[in-house]
Structure formats: structure tokens, C-alpha cells
C-alpha positions as CSV (number, residue, x, y, z in Angstrom):
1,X,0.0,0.0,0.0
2,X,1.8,3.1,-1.4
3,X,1.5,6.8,0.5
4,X,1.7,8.7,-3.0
5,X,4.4,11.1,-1.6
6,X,7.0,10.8,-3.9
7,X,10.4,12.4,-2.9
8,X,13.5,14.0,-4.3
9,X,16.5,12.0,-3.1
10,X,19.9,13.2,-3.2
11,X,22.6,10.6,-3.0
12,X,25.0,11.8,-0.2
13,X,28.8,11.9,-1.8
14,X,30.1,10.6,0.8
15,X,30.3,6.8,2.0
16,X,29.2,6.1,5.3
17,X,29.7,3.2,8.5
18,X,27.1,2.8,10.8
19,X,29.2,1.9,14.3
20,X,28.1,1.2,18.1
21,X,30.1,3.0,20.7
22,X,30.6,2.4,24.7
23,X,29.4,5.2,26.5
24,X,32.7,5.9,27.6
25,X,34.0,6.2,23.8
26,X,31.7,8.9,23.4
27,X,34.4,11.6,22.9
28,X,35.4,9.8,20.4
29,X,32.9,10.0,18.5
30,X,33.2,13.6,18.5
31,X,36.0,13.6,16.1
32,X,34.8,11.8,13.3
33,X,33.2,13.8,9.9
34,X,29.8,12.3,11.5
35,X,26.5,12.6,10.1
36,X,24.5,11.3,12.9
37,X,24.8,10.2,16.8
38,X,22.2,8.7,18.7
39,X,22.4,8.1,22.4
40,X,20.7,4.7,23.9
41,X,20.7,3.0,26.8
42,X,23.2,0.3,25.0
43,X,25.9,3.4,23.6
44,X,26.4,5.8,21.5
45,X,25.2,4.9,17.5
46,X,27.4,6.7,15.2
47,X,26.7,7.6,11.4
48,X,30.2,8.7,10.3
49,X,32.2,8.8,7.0
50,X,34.5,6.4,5.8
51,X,37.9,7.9,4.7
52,X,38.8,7.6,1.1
53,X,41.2,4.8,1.6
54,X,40.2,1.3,1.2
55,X,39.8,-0.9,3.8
56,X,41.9,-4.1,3.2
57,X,39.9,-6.3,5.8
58,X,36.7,-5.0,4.4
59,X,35.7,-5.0,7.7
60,X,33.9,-2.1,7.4
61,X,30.6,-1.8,6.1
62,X,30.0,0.6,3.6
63,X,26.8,2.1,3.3
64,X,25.6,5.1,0.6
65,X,22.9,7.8,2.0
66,X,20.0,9.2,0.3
67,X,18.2,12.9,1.7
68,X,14.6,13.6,1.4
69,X,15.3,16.5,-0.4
70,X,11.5,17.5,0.6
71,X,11.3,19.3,3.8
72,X,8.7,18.3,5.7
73,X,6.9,19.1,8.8
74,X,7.5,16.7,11.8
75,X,4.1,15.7,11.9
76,X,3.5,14.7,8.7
77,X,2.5,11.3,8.3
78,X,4.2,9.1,5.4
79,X,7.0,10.2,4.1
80,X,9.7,7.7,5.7
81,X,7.3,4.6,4.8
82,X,7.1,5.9,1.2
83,X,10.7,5.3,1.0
84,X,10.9,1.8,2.9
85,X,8.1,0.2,1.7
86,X,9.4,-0.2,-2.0
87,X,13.1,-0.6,-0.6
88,X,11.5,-3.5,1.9
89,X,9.6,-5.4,-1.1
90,X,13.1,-5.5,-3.0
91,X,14.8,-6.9,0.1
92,X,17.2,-3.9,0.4
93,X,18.4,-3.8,3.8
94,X,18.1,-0.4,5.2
95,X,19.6,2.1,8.3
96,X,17.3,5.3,9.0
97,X,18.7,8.7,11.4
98,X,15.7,11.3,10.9
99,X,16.8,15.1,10.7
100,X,14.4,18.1,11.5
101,X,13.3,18.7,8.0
102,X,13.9,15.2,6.6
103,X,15.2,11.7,6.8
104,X,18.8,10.0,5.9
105,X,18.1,6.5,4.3
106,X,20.6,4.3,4.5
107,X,21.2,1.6,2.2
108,X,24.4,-1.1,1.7
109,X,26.5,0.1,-1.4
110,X,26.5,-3.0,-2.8
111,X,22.9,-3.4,-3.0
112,X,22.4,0.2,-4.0
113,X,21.9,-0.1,-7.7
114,X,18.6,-2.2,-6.7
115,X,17.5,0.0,-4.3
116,X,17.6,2.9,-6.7
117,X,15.4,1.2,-9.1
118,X,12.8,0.0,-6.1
119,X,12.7,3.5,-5.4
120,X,12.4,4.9,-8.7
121,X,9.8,2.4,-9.4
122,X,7.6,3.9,-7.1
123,X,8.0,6.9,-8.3
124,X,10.9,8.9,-6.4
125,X,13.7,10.6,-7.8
126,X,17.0,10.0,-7.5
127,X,19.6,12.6,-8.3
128,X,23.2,12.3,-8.2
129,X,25.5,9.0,-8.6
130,X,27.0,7.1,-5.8
């Protein structure tokens, strides 16, 4: 069951790690290039950017971030399903940190590619590569 909002995402340049911090690492966090930090009652979690170098492990999980580029109030009903619903019937796992006028939608860059067509499918746009 669709919402009929569509959206205007922008792909964030910019790749991204999702991490888990103790509460005592907090300070830490503090010096990334973060994008998002939300305290709970298990740590810190931590939306930060991955350098440009590679990581030879590949330990690190790369993720690529779309923005609503449609403001919206905070009470408006809608919006973030519109997005997951399509990205949840193509199986594309996703990670979600809300902002004041919009949300950050998280999605693996591997599986990006497939996520932009669910998307696009049901009607959002999609602007800028990744």
C-alpha cells in the first residue's frame, strides 16, 4: 500500500559506516566527519564517514545515503514509509537517522543499484551517482 508522496532523493557523496560506541568512547565519536549520533541505553550509535582509503579487511561496512530533499513538517504522516516500503519489497536492507526537516536513508552500497530502481519504481527521484 503506497502513501503517494514521492520524494526527491539526493545521494550523499560521501560513504558512510554505521558503528556502536561504549558510552565511555563517546568523545570519540566527537572527532569523526559524522552525520549522525544517537544516544541509547546500549551506547552511543554513530553515522560517520569512511575515509577515502580502502579498507583491506573489508571489515567495514560501507553504506551510501540518500536525503529527502522535501522538507517536511514533523508531523507529517508518510514520508519515511514511502521510502521503505518499496526498498522493503526488494529486500534492500536499510539504516534510517531522521533530521528536523527530513530523513537519511541508508542503504548497503552493494545493494544500491537495486535500491535505486525500487525507489524509482515507485515513483521517487533519484539525483546524483554514488
Amino acid at each position: 500500500m503506497g502513501t503517494g508522496k514521492q520524494q526527491r532523493l539526493r545521494v550523499l557523496s560521501s560513504r558512510l559506516t554505521v558503528e556502536l560506541l561504549p558510552e565511555e568512547a563517546v568523545g570519540s565519536a566527537l572527532t569523526r566527519a559524522w552525520w549522525a549520533l544517537v544516544r541509547g541505553p546500549e551506547g552511543l550509535t554513530v553515522i560517520h564517514e569512511v575515509p577515502d582509503t580502502p579498507d583491506p579487511t573489508g571489515a567495514v561496512e560501507l553504506w551510501a545515503g540518500l536525503y529527502g530533499e522535501n522538507a517536511h513538517e514533523l508531523d507529517m504522516p508518510g514520508m519515511l514509509v514511502a521510502l521503505l516500503e518499496p526498498l522493503g519489497r526488494a529486500g534492500v536492507p536499510v539504516f534510517v537517522a531522521s533530521t528536523f526537516d527530513s530523513d537519511v536513508v541508508l542503504v548497503p552500497v552493494a545493494r544500491f543499484e537495486e535500491a535505486e530502481r525500487a525507489l524509482k519504481a515507485a515513483g521517487h527521484e533519484v539525483v546524483g551517482g554514488h
